[in-house]
C-alpha positions as CSV (number, residue, x, y, z in Angstrom):
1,X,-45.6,-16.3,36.6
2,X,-44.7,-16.0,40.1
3,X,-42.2,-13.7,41.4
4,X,-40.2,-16.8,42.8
5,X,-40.1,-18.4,39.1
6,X,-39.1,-14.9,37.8
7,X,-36.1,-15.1,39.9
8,X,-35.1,-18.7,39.0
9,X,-35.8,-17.5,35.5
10,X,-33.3,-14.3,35.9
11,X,-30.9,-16.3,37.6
12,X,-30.8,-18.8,34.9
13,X,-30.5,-16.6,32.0
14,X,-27.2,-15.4,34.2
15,X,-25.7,-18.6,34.6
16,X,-25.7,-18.9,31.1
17,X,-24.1,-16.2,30.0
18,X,-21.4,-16.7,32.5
19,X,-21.0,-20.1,30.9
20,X,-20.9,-18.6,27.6
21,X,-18.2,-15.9,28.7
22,X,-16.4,-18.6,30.3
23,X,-16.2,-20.9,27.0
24,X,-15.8,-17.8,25.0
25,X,-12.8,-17.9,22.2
26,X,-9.9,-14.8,21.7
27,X,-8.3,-14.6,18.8
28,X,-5.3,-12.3,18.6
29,X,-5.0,-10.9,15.4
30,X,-1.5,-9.0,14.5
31,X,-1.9,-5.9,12.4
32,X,0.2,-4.9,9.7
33,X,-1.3,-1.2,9.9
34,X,-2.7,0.8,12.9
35,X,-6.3,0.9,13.4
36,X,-6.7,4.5,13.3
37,X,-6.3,4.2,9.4
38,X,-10.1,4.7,8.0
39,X,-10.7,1.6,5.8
40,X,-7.5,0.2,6.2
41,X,-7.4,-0.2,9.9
42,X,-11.2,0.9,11.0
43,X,-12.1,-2.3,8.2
44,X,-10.2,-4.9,11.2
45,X,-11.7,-3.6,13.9
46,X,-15.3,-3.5,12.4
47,X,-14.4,-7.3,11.6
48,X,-13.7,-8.0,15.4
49,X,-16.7,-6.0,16.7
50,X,-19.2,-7.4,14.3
51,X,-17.9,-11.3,14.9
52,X,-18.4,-11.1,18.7
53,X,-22.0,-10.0,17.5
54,X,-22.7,-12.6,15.3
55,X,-21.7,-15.5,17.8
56,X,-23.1,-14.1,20.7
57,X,-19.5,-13.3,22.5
58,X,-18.3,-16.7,21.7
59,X,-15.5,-15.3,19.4
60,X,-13.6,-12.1,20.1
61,X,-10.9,-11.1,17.5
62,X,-9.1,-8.4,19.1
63,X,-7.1,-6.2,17.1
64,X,-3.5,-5.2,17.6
65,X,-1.5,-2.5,16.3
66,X,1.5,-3.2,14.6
67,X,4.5,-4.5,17.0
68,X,2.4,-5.4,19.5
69,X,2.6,-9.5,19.2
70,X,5.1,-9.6,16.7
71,X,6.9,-6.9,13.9
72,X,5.1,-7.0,10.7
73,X,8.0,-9.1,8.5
74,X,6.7,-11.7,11.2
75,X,3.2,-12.2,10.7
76,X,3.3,-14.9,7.8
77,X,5.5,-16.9,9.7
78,X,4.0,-16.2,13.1
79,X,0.8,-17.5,12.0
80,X,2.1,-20.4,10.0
81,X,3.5,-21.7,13.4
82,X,0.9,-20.5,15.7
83,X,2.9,-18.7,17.5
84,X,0.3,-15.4,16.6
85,X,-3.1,-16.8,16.3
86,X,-4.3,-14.4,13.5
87,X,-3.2,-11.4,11.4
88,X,-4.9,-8.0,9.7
89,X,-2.7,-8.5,6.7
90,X,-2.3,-7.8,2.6
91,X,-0.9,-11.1,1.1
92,X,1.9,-9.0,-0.9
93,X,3.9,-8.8,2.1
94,X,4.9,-12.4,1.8
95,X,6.4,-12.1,-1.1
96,X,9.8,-13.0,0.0
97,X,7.6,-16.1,0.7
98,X,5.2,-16.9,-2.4
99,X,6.9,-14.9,-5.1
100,X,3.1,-14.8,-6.7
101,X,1.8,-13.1,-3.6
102,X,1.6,-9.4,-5.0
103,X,-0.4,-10.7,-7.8
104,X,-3.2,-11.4,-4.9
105,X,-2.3,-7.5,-3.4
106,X,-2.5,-5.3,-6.3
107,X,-0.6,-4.8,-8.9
108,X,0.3,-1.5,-11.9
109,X,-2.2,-1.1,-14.1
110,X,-4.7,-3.5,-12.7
111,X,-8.0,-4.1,-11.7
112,X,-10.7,-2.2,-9.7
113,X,-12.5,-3.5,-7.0
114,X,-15.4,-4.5,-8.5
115,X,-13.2,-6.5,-11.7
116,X,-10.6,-7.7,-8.6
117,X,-13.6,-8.9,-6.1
118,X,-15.4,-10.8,-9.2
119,X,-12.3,-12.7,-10.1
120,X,-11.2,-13.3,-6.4
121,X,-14.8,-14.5,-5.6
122,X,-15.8,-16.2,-8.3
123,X,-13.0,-15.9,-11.1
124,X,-10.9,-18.9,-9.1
125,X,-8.7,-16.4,-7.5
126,X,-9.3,-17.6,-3.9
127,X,-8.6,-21.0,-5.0
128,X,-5.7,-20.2,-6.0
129,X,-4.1,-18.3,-3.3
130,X,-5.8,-21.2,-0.7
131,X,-3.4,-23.6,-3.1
132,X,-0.1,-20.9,-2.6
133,X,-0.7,-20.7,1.4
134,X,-2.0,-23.9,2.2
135,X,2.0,-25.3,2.8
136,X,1.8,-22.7,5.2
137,X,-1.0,-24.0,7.7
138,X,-2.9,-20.2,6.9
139,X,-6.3,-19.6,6.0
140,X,-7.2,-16.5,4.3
141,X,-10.7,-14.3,3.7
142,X,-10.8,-11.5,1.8
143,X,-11.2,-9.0,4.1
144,X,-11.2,-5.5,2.6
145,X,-10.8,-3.7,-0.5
146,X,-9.2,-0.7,-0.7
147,X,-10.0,2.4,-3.3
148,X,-7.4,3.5,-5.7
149,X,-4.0,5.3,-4.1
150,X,-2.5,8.2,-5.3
151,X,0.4,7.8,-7.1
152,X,2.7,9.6,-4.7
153,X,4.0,12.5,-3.2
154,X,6.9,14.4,-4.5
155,X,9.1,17.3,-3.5
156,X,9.7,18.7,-7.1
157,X,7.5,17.8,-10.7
158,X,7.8,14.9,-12.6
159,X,7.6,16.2,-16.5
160,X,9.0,13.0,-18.1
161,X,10.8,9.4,-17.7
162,X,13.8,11.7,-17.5
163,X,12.9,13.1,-14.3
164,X,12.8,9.9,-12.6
165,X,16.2,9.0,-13.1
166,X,18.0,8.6,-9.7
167,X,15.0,9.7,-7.7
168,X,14.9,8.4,-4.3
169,X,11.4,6.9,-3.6
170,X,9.1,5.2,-1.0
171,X,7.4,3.1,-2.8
172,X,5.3,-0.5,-1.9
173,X,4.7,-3.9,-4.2
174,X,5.6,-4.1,-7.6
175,X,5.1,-0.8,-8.3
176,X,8.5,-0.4,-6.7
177,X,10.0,-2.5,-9.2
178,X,8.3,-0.5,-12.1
179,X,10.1,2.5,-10.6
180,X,13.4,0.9,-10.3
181,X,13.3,-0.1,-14.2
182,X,13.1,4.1,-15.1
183,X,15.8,4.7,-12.9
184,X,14.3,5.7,-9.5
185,X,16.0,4.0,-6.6
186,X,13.1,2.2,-4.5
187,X,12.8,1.7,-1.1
188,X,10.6,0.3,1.6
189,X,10.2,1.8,5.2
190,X,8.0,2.8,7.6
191,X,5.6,6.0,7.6
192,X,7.7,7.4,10.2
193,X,11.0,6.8,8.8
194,X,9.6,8.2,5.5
195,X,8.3,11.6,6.4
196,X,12.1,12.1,8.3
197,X,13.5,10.8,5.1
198,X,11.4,13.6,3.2
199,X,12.4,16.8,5.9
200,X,16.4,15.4,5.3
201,X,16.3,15.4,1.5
202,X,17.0,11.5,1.6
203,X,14.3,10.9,-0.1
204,X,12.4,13.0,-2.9
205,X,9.5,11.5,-3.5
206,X,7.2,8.6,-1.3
207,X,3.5,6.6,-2.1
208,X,1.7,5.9,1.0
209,X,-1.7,5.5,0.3
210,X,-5.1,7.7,-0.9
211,X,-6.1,10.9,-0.2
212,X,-8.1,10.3,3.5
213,X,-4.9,8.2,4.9
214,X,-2.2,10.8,3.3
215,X,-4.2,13.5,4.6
216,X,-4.3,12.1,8.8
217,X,-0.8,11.0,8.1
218,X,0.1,14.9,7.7
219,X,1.9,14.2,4.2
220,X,0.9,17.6,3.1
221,X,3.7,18.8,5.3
222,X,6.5,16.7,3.7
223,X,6.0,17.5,0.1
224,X,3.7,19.3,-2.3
225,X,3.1,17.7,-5.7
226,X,0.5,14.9,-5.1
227,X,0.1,12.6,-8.3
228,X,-2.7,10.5,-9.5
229,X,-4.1,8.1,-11.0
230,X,-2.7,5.5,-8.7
231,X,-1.5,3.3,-11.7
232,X,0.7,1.0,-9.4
233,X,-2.7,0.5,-7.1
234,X,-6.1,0.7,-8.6
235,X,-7.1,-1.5,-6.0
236,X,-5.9,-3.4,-2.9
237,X,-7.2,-6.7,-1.1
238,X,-6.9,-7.3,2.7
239,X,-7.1,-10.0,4.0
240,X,-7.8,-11.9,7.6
241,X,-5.3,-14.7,8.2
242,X,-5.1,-17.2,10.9
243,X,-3.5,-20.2,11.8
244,X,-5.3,-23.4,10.0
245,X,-5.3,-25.7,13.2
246,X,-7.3,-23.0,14.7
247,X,-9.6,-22.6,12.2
248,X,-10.8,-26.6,11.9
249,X,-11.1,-26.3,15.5
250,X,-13.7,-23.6,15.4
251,X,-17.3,-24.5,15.0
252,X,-19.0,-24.2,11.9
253,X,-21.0,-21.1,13.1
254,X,-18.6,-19.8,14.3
255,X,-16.1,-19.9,10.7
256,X,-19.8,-19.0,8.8
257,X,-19.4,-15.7,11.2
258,X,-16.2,-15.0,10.0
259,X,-16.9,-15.8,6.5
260,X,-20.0,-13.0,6.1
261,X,-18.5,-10.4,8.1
262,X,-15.5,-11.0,5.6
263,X,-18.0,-10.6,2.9
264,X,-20.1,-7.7,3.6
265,X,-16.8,-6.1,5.1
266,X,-15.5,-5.8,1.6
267,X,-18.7,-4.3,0.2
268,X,-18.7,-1.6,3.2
269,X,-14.9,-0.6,2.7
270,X,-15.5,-0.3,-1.5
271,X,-18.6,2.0,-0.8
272,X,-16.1,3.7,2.5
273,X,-13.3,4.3,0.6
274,X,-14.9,5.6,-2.4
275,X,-16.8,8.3,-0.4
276,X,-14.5,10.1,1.7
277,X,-12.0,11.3,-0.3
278,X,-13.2,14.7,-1.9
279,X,-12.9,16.3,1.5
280,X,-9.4,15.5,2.2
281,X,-8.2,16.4,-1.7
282,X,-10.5,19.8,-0.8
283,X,-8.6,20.1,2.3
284,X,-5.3,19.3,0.7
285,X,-5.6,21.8,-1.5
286,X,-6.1,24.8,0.9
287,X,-2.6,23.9,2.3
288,X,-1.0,24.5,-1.0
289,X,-0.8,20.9,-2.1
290,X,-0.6,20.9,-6.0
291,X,-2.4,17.7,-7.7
292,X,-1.2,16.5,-10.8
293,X,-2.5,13.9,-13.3
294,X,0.4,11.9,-15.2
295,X,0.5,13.1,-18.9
296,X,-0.1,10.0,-21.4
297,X,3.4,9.4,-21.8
298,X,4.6,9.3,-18.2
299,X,1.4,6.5,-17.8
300,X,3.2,4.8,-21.3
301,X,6.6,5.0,-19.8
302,X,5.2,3.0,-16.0
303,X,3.3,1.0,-18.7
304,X,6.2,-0.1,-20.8
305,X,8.3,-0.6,-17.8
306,X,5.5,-2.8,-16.0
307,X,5.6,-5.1,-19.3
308,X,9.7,-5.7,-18.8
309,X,9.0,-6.4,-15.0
310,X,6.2,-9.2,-16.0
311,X,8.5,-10.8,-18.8
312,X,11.1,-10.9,-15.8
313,X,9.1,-12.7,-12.9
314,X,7.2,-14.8,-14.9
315,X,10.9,-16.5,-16.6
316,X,11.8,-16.7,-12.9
317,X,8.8,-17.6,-11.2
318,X,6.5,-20.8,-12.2
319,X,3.4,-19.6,-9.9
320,X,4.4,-16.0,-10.8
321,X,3.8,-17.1,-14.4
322,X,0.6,-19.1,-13.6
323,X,-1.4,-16.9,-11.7
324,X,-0.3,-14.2,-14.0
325,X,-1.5,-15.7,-17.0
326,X,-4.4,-16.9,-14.9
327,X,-5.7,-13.6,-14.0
328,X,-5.3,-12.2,-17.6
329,X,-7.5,-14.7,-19.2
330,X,-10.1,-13.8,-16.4
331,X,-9.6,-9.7,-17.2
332,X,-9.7,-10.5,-21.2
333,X,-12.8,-12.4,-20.7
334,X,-13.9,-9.8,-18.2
335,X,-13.4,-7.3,-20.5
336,X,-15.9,-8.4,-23.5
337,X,-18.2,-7.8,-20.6
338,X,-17.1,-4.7,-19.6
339,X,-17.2,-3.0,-23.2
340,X,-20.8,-4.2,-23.5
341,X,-22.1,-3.8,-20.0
342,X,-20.3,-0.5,-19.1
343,X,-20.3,3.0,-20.6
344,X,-17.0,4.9,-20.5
């Protein structure tokens, strides 16, 4: 090859990659959590970075903490209009919108993440959320799967039910409701607001989320009794969102991109999140946090209380009640499995 060919050959090579820059595609995506969070936020920004990989720079998904486009409360709608383009999100926080939509988040006393993933995958529990959202114009993909939280943190011990009465908690999803049925007084904030509430004594006790997160977020310096298991989340899915219009209009590459980075992202954030958290309980621990494990009857009393809240949403709720009873018949069936497959 000549040197003058080489050049035409270089120069080539440039001019289409400039074309390809030019025709490349952004898609803002609103997060509901900031991506300093391992798993929870590093899981998004893997999902951008490995996208724009996949397609060659035709797709960039770029991440953006949360207020940034929108406030959190205003993702679902936000992307339903277009107004945001695409959101980090868990679909639980719609449920003001679908009342079904924590069933789809996590839920007390549920599933773990390889039980959740089978019947979300292949168990008819995408379809079924697809059916929920699609009156919205939003596409989902599970995203990310998170490992089980901690129970909470709390300034004084729990002993019994008792203890809980008129207890001031943070506390996310239907777990909240669990606690509001034994007496504690639920609410939902912010991280921020929560720790202040915890220094002022207006609140007493707060979840967040497992030990890796807690730890970063500097819980340990807020309260000192740290309670597991996570009964109200054994598991959590993330999902990607975006607009539906913009979806169709991508290419099918481009959505296949999408669709296996989706995929092997939940795979990488199960074996993530199960593997870092002996270090921050270790370190935890050397601050004088004291972890406790809820006594059989404290896991009966959330139990029992868990049972009243399902009899209530699923007499109020039709999709509540079909989705409920949907994911129960998978988790019985599941379960045959389980006992034979599995040793305890």
């Amino acid at each position: 090859m000549t040197l003058t060919k080489m050049k035409l050959g270089a120069s080539a090579l440039a001019m289409s990659v400039v074309a390809a820059a030019a025709h490349a595609e952004t898609i803002d995506m609103q997060a509901y959590v900031p991506s300093s969070l391992p798993v929870l936020g590093s899981a998004g920004l893997a999902l951008g970075e490995r996208v724009t990989r996949l397609t060659g720079g035709e797709i960039e998904i770029v991440y953006h903490n949360p207020g940034e486009l929108a406030p959190t409360n205003e993702i679902w709608d936000g992307v339903s209009t277009g107004a945001i383009t695409a959101g980090w999100y868990t679909p639980g926080l719609a449920e003001g919108i679908i009342p079904a939509s924590p069933l789809f988040t996590a839920f007390p006393f549920g599933p773990d993440a390889v039980e959740y993933s089978a019947w979300w995958y292949n168990g008819g529990g995408k379809e079924l959320w697809a059916e929920l959202s699609a009156p919205y114009n939003i596409h989902s993909e599970l995203c990310a799967m998170l490992a089980p939280e901690a129970s909470g943190w709390f300034n004084n011990e729990i002993n019994s039910p008792a203890d809980l009465e008129g207890l001031k908690m943070r506390i996310f999803g239907l777990g909240a409701s669990v606690m509001e049925k034994l007496g504690a007084q639920a609410q939902s904030m912010g991280v921020g607001d929560t720790m202040t509430g915890l220094n002022l004594g207006t609140l007493d006790a707060a979840e967040i989320s497992f030990p890796a997160i807690d730890l970063m977020l500097g819980m340990q310096e807020h309260a000192k009794h740290y309670y597991f298991p996570g009964w109200h989340q054994q598991s959590s899915l993330i999902t990607f969102i975006i607009n539906k219009d913009v979806w169709d209009g991508l290419e099918d590459q481009q959505r296949a991109a999408i669709e296996e980075v989706c995929a092997a992202n939940v795979t990488a954030s199960i074996a993530e999140g199960e593997s870092i958290q002996l270090e921050p309980l270790a370190s935890l621990d050397s601050q004088g946090v004291t972890v406790h494990t809820w006594s059989d009857d404290m896991l009966s009393a959330f139990s029992g209380a868990w049972d009243e809240v399902v009899a209530e949403r699923t007499a109020s709720d039709a999709d509540f009640k079909r989705v409920w009873e949907h994911i129960q018949a998978f988790r019985a069936d599941y379960a045959t499995w389980g006992d034979l497959a599995y040793v305890d």
